[in-house]
N, C-alpha and C positions, 0 to 999 in steps of 0.2 A: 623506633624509626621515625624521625621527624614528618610530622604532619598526616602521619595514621592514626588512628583511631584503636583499639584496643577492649574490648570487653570480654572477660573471663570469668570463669564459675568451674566447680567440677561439675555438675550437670550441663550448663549449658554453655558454653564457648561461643563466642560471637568474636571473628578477626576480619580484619584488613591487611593484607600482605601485601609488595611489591610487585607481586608475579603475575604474569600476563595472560592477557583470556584472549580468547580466538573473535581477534574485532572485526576477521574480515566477514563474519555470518553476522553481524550487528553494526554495518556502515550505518543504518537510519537512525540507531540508537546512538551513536557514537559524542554527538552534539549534548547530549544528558548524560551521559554514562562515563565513567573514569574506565577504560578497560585497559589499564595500566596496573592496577590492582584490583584483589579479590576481595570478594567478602565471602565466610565462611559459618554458618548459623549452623548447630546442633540441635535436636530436641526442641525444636519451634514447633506451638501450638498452634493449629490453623484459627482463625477468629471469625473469617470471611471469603470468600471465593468470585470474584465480580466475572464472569465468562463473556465477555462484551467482547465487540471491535469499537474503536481499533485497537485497542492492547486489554488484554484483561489482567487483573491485578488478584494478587493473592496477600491476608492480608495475618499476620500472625504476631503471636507474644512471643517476645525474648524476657527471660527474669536475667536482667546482671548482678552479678557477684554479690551486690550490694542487698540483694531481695527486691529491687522494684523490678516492676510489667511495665516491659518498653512496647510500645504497639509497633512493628515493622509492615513495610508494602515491599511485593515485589514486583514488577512489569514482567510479563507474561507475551506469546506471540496474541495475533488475532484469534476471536473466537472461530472463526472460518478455516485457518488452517491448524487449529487445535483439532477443534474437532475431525478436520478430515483428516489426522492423526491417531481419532481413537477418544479423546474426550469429551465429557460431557460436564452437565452443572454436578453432575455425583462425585466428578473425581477426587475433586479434596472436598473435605465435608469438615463442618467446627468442629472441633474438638481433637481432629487428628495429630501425629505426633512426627512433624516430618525436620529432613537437614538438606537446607537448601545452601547451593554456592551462587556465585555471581560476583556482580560489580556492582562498589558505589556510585550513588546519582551524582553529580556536581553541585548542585544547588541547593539540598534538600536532604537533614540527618533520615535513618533510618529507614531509606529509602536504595532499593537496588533493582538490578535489572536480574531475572534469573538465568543461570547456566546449565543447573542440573537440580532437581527435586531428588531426594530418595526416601522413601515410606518406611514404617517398621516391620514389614515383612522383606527388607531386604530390597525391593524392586528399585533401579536406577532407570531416570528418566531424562535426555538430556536436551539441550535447546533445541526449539523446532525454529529457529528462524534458518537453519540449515536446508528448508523443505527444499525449498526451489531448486537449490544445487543438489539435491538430491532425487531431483525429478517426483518428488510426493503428487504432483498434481498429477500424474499420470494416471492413478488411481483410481481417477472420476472419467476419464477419458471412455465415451461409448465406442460401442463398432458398428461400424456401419452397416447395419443390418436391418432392413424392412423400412427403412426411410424413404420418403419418395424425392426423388431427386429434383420433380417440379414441380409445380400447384398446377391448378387446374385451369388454371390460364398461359402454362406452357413458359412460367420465370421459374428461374432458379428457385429453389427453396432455400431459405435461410433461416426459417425460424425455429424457434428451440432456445435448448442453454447449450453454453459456449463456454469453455475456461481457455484463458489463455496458453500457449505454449512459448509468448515470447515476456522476457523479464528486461525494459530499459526499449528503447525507439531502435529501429534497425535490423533486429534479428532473433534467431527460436531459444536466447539467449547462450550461457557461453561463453561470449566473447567478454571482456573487461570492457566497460565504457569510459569516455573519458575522463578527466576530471569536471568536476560536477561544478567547481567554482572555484574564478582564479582564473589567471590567464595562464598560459597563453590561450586554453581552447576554451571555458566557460560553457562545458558542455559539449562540443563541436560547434557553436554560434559566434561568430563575429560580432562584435556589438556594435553599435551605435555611441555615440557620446551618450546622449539621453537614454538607451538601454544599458549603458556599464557606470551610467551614476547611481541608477535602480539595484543596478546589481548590486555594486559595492558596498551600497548602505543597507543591505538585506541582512540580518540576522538570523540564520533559520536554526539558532534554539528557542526563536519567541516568534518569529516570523511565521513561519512555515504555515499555510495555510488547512494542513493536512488536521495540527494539531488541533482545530476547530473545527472538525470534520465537514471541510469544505473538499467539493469534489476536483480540486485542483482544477481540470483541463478536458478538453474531448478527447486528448490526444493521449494522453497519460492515462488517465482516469479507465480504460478500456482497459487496462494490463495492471492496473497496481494493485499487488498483493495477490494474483490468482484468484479474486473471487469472480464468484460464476455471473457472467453475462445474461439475460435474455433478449432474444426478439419476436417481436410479432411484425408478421407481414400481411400487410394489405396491400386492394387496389390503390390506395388513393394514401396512402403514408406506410412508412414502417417508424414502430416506434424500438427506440434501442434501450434497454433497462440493464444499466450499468449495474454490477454487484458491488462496485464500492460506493459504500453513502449513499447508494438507495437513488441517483443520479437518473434522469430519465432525459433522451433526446426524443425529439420528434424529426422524420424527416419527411420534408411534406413531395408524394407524386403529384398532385394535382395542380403544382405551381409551377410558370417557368420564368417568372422573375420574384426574385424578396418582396417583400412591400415595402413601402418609401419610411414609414416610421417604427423601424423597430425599436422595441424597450432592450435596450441593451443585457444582457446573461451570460453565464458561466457558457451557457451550452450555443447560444448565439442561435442565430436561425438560417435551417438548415433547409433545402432543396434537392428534391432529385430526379434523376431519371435512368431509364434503361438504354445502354449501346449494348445491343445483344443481349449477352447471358453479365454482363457489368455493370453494375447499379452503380452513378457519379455522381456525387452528392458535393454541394457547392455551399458553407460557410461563411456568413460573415455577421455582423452586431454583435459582437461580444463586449462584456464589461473587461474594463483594465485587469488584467489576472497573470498568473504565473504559467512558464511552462517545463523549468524547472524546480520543482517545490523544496530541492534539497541546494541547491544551487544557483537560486536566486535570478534567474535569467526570465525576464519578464514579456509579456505583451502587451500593446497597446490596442485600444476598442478598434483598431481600423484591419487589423489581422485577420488574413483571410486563410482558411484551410480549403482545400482539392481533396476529396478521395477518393476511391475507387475501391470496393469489395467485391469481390468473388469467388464462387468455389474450385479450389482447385482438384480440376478430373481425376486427379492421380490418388489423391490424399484426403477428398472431401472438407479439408479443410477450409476455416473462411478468413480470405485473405483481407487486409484492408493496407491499401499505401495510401501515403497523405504526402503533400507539400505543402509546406508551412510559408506564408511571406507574411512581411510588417517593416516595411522600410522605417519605420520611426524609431525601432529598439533591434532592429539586425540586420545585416549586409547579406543582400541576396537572397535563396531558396533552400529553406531545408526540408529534407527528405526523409522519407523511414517507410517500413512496413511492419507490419505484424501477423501474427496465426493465433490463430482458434480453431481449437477440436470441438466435437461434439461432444458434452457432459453427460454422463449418466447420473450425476445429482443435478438435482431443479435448482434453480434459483431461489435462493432464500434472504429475506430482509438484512439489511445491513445493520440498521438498529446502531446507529451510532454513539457511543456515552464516553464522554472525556474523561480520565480518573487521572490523570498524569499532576494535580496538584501544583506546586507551587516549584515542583524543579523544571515546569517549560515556561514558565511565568518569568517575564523581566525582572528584574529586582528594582522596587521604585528610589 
């Protein structure tokens, strides 16, 4: 079959076929990944086991027919939602003897994304980038039981860990969102001339911010991937510790205007205060950044974010709506909300390490 690849042995089969893999549980992969075809590895020796975020990589020998050691990598989910899956740094160990399927990279021999591992006692294991639509995260999800509902100054409580329940701006996921890039919706954003020339020239197989483990957005960055949130609440700030890339805001109470010269930031500088039981935190200094990172829809330093969190009585859930404006890169106000449960796991380091190699890499 023209423009497949082919490696055979009686012990160890290594193919590439035509047949198609389930791309819609791998849209983030899709930009690397050929999931138009399969790769198919028998009897691969494990070599290495990277258990990182954001992707961890597994790393094994194929021998081709010829008798040489072809070294292979495979892309793996995050270590975050591996682990709250069940694994750990033990699960595959050197030496082991496993047949893993998948897709080839685009850019980069030897290299695939995995579908399914199976070990030689039989055991089948298959993608967990399925979690989300499988509700995995629910797992962590505490009850609300012996929590105190206020501090001792009579505000809401909010602090703790948090995992999200919503996947994408707007809702407790679910629903399909728009197209990500491309008109006619560019997200749901109207652009700008100067925000859809940004767009257009955006390439997010080398572009994407993400793959530099830069924290994208305030806005995004709260929800992506399901990793657990923390906050701590004080008098005089709450600080928000995002669980992707390890992202930290501050939101300062003790202010009720910015200061005149902020150093511009991912996370911009943030203010707040109390109406009632509703903490409204006001936004602005940001550096030029993205706010779709797969989609290329950008912001400009003058973007201002509104939001509002709260707990809702019913569900103890912690709400957060935002409106977004930046007349220089989009027309009008965009809007969204989000939820967070309580976590019954902590917060733990994001610990970010790139291993993705030369198939996110431009080609010079």
């Amino acid at each position: 079959m023209k423009g497949l690849r082919f490696f055979a042995s009686v012990l160890v089969p290594v193919c590439i076929s035509g047949l198609a893999v389930n791309a819609a549980a791998h849209h983030s992969a899709a930009p690397h990944f050929d999931f138009s075809k399969d790769v198919s590895i028998e009897n691969a020796v494990v070599v290495d086991w990277k258990f990182v975020n954001p992707h961890s990589y597994i790393y094994f020998d194929v021998t081709e027919d010829s008798g040489e050691l072809v070294n292979w990598r495979c892309e793996m989910s995050s270590a975050t939602l591996l682990r709250r899956a069940g694994w750990t740094q033990e699960s595959l160990l050197p030496g082991q003897t496993i047949d893993i399927t998948g897709s080839p990279a685009r850019r980069e021999d030897n290299v695939c994304v995995m579908d399914t591992i199976s070990f030689s006692d039989g055991v089948a294991v298959g993608p967990t980038r399925d979690l989300r639509a499988e509700g995995a995260a629910l797992d962590v999800v505490a009850v609300d039981e012996g929590r105190m509902e206020r501090l001792s100054n009579g505000l809401p409580n909010f602090g703790g860990a948090w995992i999200t329940l919503s996947f994408g701006p707007g809702s407790k996921g679910g629903e399909p969102p728009p197209n990500l890039q491309g008109s006619p919706t560019w997200g749901g954003y109207e652009l700008t001339e100067t925000g859809l020339a940004l767009a257009e020239a955006y390439d997010v197989r080398f572009d994407d911010p993400a793959l530099g483990c830069h924290p994208i957005n305030i806005v995004e960055g709260w929800n992506h991937d399901q990793h657990i949130n923390h906050v701590d609440q004080a008098d005089e700030s709450i600080r928000l510790q995002y669980g992707y890339v390890d992202f930290v805001r501050t939101i300062h109470l003790d202010m009720d205007e910015h200061p005149e010269n902020i150093e511009p930031s991912v996370g911009g500088h943030s203010i707040g205060h109390w109406e009632d039981d509703v903490l409204v935190v006001d936004t602005v200094g940001f550096e030029q950044g993205l706010l779709l990172h797969q989609g290329g829809v950008h912001h400009s330093p003058d973007m201002h974010v509104a939001e509002r969190f709260y707990l809702d009585p019913e569900t103890s859930q912690l709400v957060r709506s935002y409106r977004l404006t930046d007349p220089a890169y989009f027309v009008g106000v965009r809007e969204g909300v989000d939820y967070m449960a309580m976590s019954s796991a902590p917060y733990t380091p994001y610990n970010c390490v790139e291993l993705a190699g030369a198939n996110n890499q431009r080609p010079e």
